[in-house]
VMD Tcl script that draws the C-alpha trace (Angstrom):
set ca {
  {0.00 0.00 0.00}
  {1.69 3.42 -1.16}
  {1.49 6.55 0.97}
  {-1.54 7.59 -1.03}
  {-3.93 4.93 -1.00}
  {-6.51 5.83 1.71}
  {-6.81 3.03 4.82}
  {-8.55 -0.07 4.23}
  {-11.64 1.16 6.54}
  {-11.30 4.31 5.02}
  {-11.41 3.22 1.55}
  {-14.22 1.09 2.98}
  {-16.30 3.83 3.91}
  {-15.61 5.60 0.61}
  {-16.95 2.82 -1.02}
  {-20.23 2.53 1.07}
  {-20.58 6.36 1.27}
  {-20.87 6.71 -2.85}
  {-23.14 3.88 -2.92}
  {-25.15 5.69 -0.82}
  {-25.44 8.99 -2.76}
  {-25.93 6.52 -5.76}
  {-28.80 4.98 -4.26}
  {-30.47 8.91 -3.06}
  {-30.70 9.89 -6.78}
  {-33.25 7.13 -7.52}
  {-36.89 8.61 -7.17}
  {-39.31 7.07 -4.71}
  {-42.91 6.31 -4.86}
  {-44.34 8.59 -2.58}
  {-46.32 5.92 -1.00}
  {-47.76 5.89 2.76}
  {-48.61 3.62 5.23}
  {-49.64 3.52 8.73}
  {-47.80 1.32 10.12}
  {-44.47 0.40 11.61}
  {-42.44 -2.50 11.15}
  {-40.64 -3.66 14.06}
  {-37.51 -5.82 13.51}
  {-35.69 -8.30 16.60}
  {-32.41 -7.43 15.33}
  {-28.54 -7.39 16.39}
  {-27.53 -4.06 17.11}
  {-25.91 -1.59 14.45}
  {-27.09 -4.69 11.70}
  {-29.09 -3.29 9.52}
  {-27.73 0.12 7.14}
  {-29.53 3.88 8.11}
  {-29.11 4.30 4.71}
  {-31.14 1.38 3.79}
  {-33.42 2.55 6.63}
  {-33.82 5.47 4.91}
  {-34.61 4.55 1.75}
  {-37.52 2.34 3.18}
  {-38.71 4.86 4.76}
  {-38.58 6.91 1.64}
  {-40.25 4.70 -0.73}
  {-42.90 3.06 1.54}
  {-43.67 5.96 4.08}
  {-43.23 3.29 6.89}
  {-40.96 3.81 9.73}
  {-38.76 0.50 11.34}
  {-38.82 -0.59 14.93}
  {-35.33 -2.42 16.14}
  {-35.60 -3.97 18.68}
  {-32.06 -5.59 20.06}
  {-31.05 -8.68 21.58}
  {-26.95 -9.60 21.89}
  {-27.17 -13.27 22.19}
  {-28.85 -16.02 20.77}
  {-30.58 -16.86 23.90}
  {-32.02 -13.59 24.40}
  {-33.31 -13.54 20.82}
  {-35.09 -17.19 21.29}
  {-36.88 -15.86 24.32}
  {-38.40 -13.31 22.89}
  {-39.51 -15.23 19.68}
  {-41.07 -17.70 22.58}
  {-43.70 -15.34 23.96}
  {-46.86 -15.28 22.64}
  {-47.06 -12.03 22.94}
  {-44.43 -10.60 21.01}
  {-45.02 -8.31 18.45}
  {-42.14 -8.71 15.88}
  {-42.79 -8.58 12.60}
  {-39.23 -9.98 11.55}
  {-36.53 -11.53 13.21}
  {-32.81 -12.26 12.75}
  {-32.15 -16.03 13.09}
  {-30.38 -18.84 11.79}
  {-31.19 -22.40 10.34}
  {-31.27 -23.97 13.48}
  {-33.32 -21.36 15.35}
  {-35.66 -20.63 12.84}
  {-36.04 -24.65 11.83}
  {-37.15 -25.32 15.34}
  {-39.41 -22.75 15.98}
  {-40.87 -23.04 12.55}
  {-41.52 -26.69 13.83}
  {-43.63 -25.15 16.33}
  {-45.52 -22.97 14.15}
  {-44.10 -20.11 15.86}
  {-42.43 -19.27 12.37}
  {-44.25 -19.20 9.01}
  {-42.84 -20.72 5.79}
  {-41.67 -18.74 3.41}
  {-43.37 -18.34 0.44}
  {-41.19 -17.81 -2.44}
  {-43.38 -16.75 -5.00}
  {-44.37 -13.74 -2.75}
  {-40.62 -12.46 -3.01}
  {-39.43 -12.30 -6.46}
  {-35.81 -10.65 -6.01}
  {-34.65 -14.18 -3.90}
  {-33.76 -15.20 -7.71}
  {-30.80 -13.68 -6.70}
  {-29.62 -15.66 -4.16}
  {-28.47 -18.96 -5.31}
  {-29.89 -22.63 -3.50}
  {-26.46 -23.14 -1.28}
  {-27.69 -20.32 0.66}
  {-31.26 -20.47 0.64}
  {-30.52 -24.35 2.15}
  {-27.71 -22.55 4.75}
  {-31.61 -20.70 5.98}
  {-34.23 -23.66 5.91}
  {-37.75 -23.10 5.03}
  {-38.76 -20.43 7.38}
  {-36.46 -17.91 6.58}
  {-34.45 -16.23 3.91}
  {-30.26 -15.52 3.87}
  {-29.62 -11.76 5.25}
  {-25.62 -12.05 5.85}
  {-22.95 -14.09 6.34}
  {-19.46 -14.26 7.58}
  {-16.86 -15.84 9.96}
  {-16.60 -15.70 13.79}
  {-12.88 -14.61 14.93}
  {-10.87 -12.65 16.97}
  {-11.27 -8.45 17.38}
  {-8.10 -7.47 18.72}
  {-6.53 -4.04 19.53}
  {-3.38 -3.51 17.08}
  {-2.09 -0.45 19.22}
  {-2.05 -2.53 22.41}
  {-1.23 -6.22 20.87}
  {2.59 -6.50 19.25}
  {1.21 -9.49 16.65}
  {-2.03 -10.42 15.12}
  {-3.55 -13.41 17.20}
  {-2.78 -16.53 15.11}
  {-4.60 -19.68 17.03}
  {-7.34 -19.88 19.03}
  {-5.01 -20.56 22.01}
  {-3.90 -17.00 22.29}
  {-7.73 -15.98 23.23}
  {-8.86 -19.27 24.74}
  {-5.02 -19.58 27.05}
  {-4.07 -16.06 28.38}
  {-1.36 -16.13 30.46}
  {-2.67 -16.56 34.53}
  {-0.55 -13.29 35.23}
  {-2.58 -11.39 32.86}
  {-5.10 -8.43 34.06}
  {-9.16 -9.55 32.23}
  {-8.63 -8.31 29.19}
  {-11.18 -10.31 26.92}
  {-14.80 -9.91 25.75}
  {-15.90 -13.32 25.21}
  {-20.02 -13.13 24.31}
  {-22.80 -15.11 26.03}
  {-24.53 -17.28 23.31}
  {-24.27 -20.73 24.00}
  {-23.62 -22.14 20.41}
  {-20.68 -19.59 19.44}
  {-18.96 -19.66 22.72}
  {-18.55 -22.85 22.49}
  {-17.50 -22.82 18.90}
  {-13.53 -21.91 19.58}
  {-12.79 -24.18 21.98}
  {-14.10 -27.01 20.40}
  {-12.71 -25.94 16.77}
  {-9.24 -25.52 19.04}
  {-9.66 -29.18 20.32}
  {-10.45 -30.39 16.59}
  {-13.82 -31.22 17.40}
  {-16.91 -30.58 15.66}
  {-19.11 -27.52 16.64}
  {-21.94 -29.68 16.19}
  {-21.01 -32.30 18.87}
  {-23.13 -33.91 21.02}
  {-20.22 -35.93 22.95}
  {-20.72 -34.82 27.30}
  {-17.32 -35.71 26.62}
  {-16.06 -33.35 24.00}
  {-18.29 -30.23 25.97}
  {-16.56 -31.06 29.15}
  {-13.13 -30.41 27.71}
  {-14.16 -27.15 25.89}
  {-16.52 -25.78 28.79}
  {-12.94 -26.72 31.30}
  {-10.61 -24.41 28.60}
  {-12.90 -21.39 29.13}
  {-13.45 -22.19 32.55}
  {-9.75 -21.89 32.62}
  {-9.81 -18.92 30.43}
  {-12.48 -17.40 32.57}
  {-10.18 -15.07 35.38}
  {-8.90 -13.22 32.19}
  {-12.92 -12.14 30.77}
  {-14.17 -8.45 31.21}
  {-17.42 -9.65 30.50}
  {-19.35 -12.16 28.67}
  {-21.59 -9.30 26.75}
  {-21.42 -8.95 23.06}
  {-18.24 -6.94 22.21}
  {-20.43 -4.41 20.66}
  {-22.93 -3.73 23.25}
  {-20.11 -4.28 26.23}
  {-17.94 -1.31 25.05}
  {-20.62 1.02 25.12}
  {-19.34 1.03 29.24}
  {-16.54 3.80 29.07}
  {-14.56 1.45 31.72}
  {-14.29 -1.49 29.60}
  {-12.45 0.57 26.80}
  {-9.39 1.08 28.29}
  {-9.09 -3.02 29.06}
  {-10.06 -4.61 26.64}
  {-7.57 -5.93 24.31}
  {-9.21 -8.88 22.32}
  {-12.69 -10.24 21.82}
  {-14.83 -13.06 20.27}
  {-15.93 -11.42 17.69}
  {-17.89 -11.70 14.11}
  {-16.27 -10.52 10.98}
  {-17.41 -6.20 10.28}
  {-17.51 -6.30 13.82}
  {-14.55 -4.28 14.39}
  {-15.36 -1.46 12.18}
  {-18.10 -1.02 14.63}
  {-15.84 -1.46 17.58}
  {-13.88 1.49 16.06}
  {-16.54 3.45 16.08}
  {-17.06 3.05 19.44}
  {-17.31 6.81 21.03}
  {-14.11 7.00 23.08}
  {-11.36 5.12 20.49}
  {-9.54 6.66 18.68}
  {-8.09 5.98 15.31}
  {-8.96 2.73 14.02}
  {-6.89 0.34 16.59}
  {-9.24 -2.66 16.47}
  {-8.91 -5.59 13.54}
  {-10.31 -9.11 12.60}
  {-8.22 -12.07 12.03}
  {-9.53 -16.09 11.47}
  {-7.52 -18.16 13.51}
  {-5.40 -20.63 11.84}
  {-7.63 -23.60 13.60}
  {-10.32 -22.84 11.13}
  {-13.51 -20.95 12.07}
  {-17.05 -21.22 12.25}
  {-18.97 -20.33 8.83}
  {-22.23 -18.45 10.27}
  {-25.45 -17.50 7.91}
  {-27.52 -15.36 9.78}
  {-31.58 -14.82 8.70}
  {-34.79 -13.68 8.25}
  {-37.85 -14.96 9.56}
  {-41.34 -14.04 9.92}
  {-43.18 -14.69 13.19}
  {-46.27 -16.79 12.38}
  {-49.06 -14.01 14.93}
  {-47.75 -10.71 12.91}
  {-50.64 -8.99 11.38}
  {-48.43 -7.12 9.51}
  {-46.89 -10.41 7.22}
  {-47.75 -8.38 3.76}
  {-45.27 -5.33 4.79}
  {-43.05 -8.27 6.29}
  {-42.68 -9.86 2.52}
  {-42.38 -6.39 1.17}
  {-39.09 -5.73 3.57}
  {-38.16 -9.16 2.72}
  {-37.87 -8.89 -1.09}
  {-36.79 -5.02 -0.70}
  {-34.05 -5.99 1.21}
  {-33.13 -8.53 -1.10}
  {-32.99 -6.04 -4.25}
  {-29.39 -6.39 -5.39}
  {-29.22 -2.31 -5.35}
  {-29.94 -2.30 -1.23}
  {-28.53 -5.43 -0.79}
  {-25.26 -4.26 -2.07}
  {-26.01 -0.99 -0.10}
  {-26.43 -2.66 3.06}
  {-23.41 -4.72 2.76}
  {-21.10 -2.05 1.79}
  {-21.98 -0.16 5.03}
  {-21.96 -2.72 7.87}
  {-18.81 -4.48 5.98}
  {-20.84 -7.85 5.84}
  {-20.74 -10.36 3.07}
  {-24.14 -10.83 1.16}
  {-24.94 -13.91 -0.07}
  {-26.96 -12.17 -2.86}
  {-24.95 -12.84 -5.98}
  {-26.16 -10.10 -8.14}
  {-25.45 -7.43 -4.76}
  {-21.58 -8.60 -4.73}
  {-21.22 -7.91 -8.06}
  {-22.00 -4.42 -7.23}
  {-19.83 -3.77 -4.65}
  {-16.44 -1.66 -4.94}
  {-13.51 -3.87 -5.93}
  {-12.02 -2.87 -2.60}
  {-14.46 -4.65 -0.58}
  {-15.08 -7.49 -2.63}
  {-11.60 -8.01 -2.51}
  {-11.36 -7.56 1.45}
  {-10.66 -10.86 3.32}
  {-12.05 -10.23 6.24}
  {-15.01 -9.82 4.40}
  {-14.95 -12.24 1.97}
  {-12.36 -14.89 2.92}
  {-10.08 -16.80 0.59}
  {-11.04 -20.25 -0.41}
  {-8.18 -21.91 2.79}
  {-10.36 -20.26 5.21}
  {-14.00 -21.62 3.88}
  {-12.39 -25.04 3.35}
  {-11.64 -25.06 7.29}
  {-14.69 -23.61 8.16}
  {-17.51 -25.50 9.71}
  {-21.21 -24.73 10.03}
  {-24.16 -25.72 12.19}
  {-26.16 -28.53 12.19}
  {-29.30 -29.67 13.26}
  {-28.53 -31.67 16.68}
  {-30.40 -33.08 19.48}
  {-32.25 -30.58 22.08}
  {-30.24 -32.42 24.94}
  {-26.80 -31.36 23.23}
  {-28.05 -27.47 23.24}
  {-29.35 -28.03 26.69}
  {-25.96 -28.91 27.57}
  {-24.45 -25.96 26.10}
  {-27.01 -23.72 27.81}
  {-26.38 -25.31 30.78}
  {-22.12 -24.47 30.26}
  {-22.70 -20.76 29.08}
  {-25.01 -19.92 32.38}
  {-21.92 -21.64 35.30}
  {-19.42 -19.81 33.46}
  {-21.48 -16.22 33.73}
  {-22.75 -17.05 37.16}
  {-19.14 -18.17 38.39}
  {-17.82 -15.16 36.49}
  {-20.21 -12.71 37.96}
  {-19.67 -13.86 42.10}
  {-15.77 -13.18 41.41}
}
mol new
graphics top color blue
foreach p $ca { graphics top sphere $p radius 0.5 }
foreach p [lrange $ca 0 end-1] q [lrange $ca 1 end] { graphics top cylinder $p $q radius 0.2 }
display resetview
């Protein structure tokens, strides 16, 4: 890189910013609604820009409403009495409460723009729910405060006993569990007490050097945490949020995919089976997968699309990116999730809550 190419993020943001004044000079219907469309959503995962261009075109404003763990998300999507209209899940999520009618099917013919996406990734969703964005989990890590780039697994999962907490591991029970195991050269999917033993005694062992066991993004909101916190479990684009974090400055945090191999994640969209609002739900669906906004959306939250036509769109600089879109040795020693027995995620529920409660009485 020369002394006059702009940063990577930089150059990023560039990218993302003229695809946003590209996507302002298209005129929108002027149509209105009365309604609002509330979304169960990660935080800072879903594009003002694209936001705003909803809004534009339909006249209806969006609801977020946030979880930061898997967990947290299910729970909500359990009660009857929710009122989401969509939801962020993933196959395994959205298969089982689908099962339970909590979910409806999606109908394909009702979203016409999913031509774009090709079968692998419609099958990485299931029936009840269409691909949003995917990407790898990793490690965040602070470049000013680090002197290398993590390399293994080990160097999150087997601080030193000397060191200070320094790490923002994240509460979800599947992805927590993910590193250690893919460290141990086991399968995320297992069901072996065996195999969950040995990964739930690593971060148990790992556990004295944790901040906190909140999402890195929502945790560093707390001023006090910024000044510790020198690596985290982490999703790829999630340090350009981290960076963005009121308080850093510069651009200190990065994203690196252990050698070990990494977990391949697909994350979702679903439509709760008792919204009365599942017409303006299939409308967000197939606006959100127009190739235009999907590209949009991408290019500003730094998140691989799985909507073919949407990458092709995208700036050569972020296409090319491989923290975005990794090279073909990091897919081939990536592993995804699999259906697996309800006592196996019991299990891993079970590991996720002795680690926060033992955590938390320190």
């Amino acid at each position: 890189m020369n002394s006059t190419t702009p940063a990577l993020p930089q150059l990023r943001r560039l990218c993302a910013a003229a695809l946003v004044a590209a996507s302002l000079l298209i005129p929108a219907p002027a149509v209105r609604a009365a309604q609002t469309l509330t979304l169960l959503n990660w935080e800072e995962y879903l594009s003002e820009a694209v936001i705003e261009r909803w809004q534009a075109e339909t006249g209806v404003p969006i609801q977020q409403i946030y979880f930061d763990s898997g967990d947290k998300r299910d729970e909500v999507l359990a009660k009857p009495e929710h009122q989401i209209d969509l939801a962020l899940t993933e196959r395994i999520s959205s298969g089982r409460f689908g099962e339970r009618a909590l979910l409806d099917p999606i109908e394909d013919k009702k979203l016409p723009n999913l031509r774009h996406v090709s079968k692998r990734w419609r099958d990485s969703c299931g029936p009840y729910s269409i691909p949003y964005l995917w990407g790898t989990l990793g490690i965040a890590y602070r470049v000013d405060r680090l002197d290398h780039a993590p390399r293994s697994w080990a160097e999150l999962l087997k601080p030193a006993e000397s060191q200070a907490p320094h790490i923002i591991m994240m509460e979800d029970h599947e992805d927590v569990l993910a590193a250690p195991l893919i460290y141990q050269q086991h399968s995320i999917n297992t069901s072996s007490n065996d195999e969950l033993r040995a990964a739930f005694a690593m971060l148990q062992g790992q556990s004295s050097a944790v901040l906190t066991y909140e999402y890195a993004i929502t945790s560093l909101r707390d001023p006090r945490l910024i000044d510790q916190a020198d690596m985290a479990l982490a999703y790829s684009g999630d340090q350009l949020v981290l960076n963005e974090v009121e308080g850093i400055e510069g651009e200190p945090w990065r994203y690196v995919v252990p050698d070990e191999g990494t977990l391949l994640w697909v994350d979702c969209l679903s439509i709760p089976a008792n919204t009365p609002n599942k017409a303006l739900a299939y409308r967000f669906l197939n606006f959100i997968s127009d190739p235009e906004i999907a590209a949009l959306n991408a290019a500003q939250l730094a998140v691989a699309t799985p909507n073919a036509a949407a990458q092709a769109l995208l700036p050569e600089a972020i296409r090319q990116d491989p923290s975005i879109y990794p090279p073909e040795k990091v897919l081939e020693r990536s592993q995804v999730y699999e259906s697996r027995p309800l006592e196996a995620t019991q299990t891993r529920r079970r590991i996720i809550s002795a680690l926060i409660n033992a955590h938390d009485a320190r």
